[in-house]
N, C-alpha and C positions, 0 to 999 in steps of 0.2 A: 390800100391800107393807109390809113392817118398817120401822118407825121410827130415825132414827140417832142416835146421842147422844154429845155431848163429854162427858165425864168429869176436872176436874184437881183435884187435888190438892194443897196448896202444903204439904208437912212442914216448911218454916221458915220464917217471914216476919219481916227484921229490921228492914226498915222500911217497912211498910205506906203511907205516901202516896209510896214513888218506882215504886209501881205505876199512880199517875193517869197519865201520859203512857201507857203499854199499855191500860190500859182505855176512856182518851178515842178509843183507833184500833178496838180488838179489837170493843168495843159495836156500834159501825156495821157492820164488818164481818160478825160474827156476823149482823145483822140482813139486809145485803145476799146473803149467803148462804142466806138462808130461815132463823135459827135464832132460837128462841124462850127465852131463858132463863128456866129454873124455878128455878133457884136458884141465889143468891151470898152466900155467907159466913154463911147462918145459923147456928142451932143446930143441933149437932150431938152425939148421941150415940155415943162410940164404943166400940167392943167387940174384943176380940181384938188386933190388931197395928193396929189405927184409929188415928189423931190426929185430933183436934177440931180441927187449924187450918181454914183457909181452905177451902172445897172450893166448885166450881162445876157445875151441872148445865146443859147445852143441848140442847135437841130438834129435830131437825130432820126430814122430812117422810119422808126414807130413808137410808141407809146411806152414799147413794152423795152427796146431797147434803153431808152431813155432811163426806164425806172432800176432796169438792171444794174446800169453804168455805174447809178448813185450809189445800189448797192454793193459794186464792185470792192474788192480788197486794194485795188488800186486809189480808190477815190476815196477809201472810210483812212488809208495813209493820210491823203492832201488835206481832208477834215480837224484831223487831230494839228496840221499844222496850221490851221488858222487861229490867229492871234485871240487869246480873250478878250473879251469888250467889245466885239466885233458885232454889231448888229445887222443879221439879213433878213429878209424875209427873201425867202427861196421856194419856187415851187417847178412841179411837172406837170406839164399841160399837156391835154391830149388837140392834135390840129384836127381841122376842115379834112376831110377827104376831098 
C-alpha cells in the first residue's frame, strides 16, 4: 500500500510565533491521525519557482489515512487556529509503492 503524505508550504510568514497556538493543536492531531513528521522548517534548498520559507513534510501509513487526518475534528480544531494572513499551499500526496 502507498504511503500518504502532507506536503505545506508557507510562501510568507510574517510572524512566526502566532503560529504556536496551530502547532500546539495540529502536533497532536497529526500524531492522533497516525502521522509521523519528517520534517519542519529545515534547511532548505530551492531551485526553480521554490522559496526556502517554512515548508513541512508528514508521512502517514496510506493515502487514505492521510486524507482522513485532515479531515479529522482534531485537525479542522488546529485549522481554525491558524493565524489570518497565513499563506500555505498545502497538499496530500499519494507515495511510490
Amino acid at each position: 500500500m502507498a504511503k500518504g503524505y502532507w506536503v505545506s508550504v508557507y510562501p510568507a510568514i510574517s510572524d512566526p510565533e502566532a503560529l504556536t497556538a496551530y502547532d500546539k493543536l495540529a502536533g497532536p492531531a497529526v500524531r492522533a491521525g497516525g502521522g509521523r513528521t519528517l520534517s519542519v522548517g529545515g534547511r532548505v534548498v530551492a531551485h526553480e519557482a521554490g522559496i526556502t520559507q517554512r515548508a513541512v513534510l508528514i508521512e502517514f501509513d496510506s493515502f487514505e489515512q492521510a486524507v482522513a487526518a485532515y479531515e479529522s475534528e482534531a485537525y479542522r480544531k488546529a485549522l481554525v487556529a491558524l493565524p489570518d494572513g497565513y499563506e500555505r499551499d498545502f497538499r496530500i500526496i499519494e507515495g511510490i509503492d
